[in-house]
N, C-alpha and C positions, 0 to 999 in steps of 0.2 A: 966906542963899541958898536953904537949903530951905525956908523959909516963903515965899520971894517964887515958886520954882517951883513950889509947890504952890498960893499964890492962880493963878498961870498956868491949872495944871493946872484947877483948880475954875471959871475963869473959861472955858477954852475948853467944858469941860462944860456948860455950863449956855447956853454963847451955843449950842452943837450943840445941845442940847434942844430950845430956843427953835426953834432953825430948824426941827428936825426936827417939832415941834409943830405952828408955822406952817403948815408943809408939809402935814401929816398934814389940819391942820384945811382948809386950801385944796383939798386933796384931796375932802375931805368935802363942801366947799361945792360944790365942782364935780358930784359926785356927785348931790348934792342936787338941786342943777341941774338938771342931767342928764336925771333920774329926772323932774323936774317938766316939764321938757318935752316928753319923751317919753309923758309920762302926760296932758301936754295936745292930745299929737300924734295921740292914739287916741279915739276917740269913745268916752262913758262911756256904760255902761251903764244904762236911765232907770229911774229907784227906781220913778217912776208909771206905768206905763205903763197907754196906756187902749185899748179894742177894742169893737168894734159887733158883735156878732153877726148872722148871717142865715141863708137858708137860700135853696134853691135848687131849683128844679122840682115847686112846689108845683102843685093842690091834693094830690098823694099821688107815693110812689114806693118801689120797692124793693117785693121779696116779704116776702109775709106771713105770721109764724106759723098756725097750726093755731086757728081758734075766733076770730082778731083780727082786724079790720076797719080800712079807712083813716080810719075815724070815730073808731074807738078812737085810734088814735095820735093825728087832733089835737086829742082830748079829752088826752089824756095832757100834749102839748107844750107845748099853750098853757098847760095849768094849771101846768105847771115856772115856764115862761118867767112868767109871773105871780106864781110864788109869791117869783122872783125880781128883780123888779120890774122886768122888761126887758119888759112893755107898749110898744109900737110898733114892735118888731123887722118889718126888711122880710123878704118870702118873696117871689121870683118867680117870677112866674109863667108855664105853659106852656097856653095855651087849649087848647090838645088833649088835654089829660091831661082834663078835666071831663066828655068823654063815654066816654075809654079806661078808665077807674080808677073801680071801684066804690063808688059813695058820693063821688066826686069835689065835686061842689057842693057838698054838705053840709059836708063837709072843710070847704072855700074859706070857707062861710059859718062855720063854727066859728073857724076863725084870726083873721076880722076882724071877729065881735062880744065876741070877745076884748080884741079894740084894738089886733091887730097891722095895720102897713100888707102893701099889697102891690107889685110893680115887674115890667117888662116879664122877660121871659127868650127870648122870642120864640117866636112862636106853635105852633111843631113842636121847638122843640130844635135848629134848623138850625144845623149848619157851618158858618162863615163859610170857611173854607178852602179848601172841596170847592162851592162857590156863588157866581154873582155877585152882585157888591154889590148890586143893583137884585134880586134875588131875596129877599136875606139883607130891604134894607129892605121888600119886601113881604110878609116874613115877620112883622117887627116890627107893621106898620100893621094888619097883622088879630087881631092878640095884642089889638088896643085896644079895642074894641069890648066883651069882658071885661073888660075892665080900667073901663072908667067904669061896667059895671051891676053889679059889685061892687066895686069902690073907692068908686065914687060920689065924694066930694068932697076925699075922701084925696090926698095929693100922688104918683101912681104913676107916675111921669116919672122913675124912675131904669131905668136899660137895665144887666141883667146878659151881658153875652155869655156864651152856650152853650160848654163849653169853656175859657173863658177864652181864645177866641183872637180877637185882633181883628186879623186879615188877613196872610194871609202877603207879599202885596205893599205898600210904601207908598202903591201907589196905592188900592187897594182901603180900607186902614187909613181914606187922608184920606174916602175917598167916605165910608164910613158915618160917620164919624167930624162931618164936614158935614151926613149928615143927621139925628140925633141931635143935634145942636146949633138947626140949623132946627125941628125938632118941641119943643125945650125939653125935654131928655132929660139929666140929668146919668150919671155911668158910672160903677156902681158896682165899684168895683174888688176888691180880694180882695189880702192880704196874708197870711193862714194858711189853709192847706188842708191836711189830710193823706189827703185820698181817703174820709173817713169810713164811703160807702157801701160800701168793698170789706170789711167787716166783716159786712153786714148776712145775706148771703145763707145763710153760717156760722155766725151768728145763730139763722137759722130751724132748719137742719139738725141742729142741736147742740138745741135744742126739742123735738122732734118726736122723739129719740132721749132727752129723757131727761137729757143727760149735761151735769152739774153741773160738773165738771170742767173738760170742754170749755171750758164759756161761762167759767168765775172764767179761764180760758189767753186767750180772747177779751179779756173786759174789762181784763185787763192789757195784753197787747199794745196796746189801743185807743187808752189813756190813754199809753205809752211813745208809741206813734207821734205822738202831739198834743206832748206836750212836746219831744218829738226836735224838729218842725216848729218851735214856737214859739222854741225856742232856735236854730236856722239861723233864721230870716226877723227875727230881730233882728239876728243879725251881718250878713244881707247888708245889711239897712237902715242898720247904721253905715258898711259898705263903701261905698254907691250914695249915699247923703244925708248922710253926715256926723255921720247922730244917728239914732234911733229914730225913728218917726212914729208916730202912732198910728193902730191895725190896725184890719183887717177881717178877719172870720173865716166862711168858706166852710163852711156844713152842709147835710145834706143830709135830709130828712123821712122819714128810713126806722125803722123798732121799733125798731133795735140802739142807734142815735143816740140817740131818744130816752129810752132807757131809760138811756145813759150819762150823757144830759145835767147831770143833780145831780154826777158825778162831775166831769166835762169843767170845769165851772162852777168847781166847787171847786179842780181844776187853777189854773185861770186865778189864782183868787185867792191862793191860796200863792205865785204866782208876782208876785205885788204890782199883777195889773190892776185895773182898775174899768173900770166899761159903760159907756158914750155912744150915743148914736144915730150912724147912718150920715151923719146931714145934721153930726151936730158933729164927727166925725172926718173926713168928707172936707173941712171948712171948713181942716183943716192945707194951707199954702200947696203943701206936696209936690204933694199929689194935681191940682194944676192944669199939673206938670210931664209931658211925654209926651217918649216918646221919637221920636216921627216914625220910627218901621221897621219894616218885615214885619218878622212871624216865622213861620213853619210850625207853632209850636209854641203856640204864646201862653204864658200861664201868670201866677203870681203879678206885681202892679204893680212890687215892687222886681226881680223875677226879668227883667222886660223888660229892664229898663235894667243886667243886670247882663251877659245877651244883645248887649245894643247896643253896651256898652262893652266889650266882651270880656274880662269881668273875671272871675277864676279864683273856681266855687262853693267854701266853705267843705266841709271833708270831711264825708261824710255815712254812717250807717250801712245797710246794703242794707236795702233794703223789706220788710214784713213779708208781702207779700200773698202769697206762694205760702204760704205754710205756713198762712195763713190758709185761704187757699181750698182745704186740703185736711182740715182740720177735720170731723169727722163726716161725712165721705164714706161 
């Protein structure tokens, strides 16, 4: 009797193992599960991710150092951008700046015997927001005239809007929107910007004073704010699209820029991008997606549509520009 109650005892043990093993392992598979599905349910993040550099309100901009000239900088930029092998990078352009900015032409001609292209930006800088549509396009139409006796045969039919805003009404958005499509204008859009030029002026001041200090305070904040940006305009791009797309990166032709740029570059790449042109990054299907809506604000392509869809921003850390702009005061 005690042998046969203790196979009992051994045999309910071990069937309770069993189950409880079972269990334990169904637990796990489900977990597992779980875990994979949820991990399929969230856009991953893209090991490749690739970006078009450009620049905006060429041929010069922003104040100047003491003794430097707008010639010196795009002697300085191009030779980056070439030593980096980003030959073709678009700048666009503002016709008005060629007779405002000293050395302006010359600039213009140094960028594009270079081998950079160039792209409308419209002929003043105009607001679309503060303008009507039939103003804003006969802003663009007199930009052009520059645009073919120094592009010459270049393809410069990409249109940056001023601001990044492209109309606070949808009606105003569709008008220019049609007429840029009729003139054979693709729209260069903008996915990373961190304001670069609010650095620049700070720049000069911290120069002209001397103080070494200062500027190593600068060029870090510079480089913090680009990676802050680059790491938000990826999450909102998984939020808005599902995935990454591959970026465009808004700069701007001032000393301070330029002289980060070896930095900025090197950024990028630690962070696992490689270069493409603007014509093979906007060819991603995204970029042919619009939102069809005023904004008052315009601003980054994913940012529209995060706007339109009233989709909550990812949290952000406060801006750096006031402390920036008090730098060498």
């Amino acid at each position: 009797m005690v042998k046969q109650a203790a196979v009992v005892v051994l045999l309910a043990f071990l069937t309770g193992a069993a189950r409880s093993a079972g269990a334990q392992s169904l637990r796990g598979l489900r977990g597992e599960t779980e875990e994979a599905r949820t991990d399929q349910q969230q856009p991953r993040r893209n090991a490749h991710p690739v970006v078009a550099i450009t620049f905006d309100d060429l041929p010069a901009v922003g104040t100047l150092p003491a003794g430097e000239t707008y010639v010196d900088v795009a002697k300085s930029l191009v030779s980056e951008l070439k030593a980096n092998g980003l030959e073709g990078t678009y700048g666009f352009v503002n016709g008005d700046k060629l007779a405002s900015r000293p050395g302006g032409p010359e600039a213009l001609r140094i960028w594009l015997d270079a081998g950079m292209n160039i792209g409308n930006h419209s002929w003043s800088h105009m607001r679309l927001t503060t303008n009507t549509a039939e103003a804003f396009e006969q802003d663009i139409a007199q930009n052009e005239p520059t645009l073919r006796q120094y592009g010459e045969v270049r393809d410069w039919r990409w249109f940056r809007y001023p601001y990044l805003e492209e109309g606070e009404s949808v009606e105003k958005r569709r008008a220019v929107r049609a007429y840029l499509s009729e003139h054979g204008y693709r729209i260069a859009q903008v996915t990373l910007q961190f304001a670069d030029y609010e650095w620049n002026d700070a720049y000069c001041r911290c120069r002209a004073k001397q103080d070494e200090a200062a500027i190593a305070r600068l060029k870090q904040s510079y480089l913090d704010a680009a990676a802050e940006d680059i790491t938000l305009a990826r999450e909102e791009e998984r939020l808005v699209f599902g995935r990454e797309i591959p970026d465009v990166m808004l700069l701007h032709e001032t000393p301070f820029t330029t002289l980060m740029l070896p930095d900025l570059l090197g950024l990028l790449r630690k962070q696992g991008f490689s270069f493409e042109s603007l014509s093979q990054v906007e060819s991603d299907p995204a970029y042919a997606d619009d939102t069809d809506a005023g904004s008052e604000s315009g601003g980054t392509f994913q940012g529209q549509f995060m706007d339109s869809r009233h989709l909550p921003y990812p949290p952000v850390e406060p801006d750096p520009y006031q402390q920036v702009s008090q730098l060498c005061q």
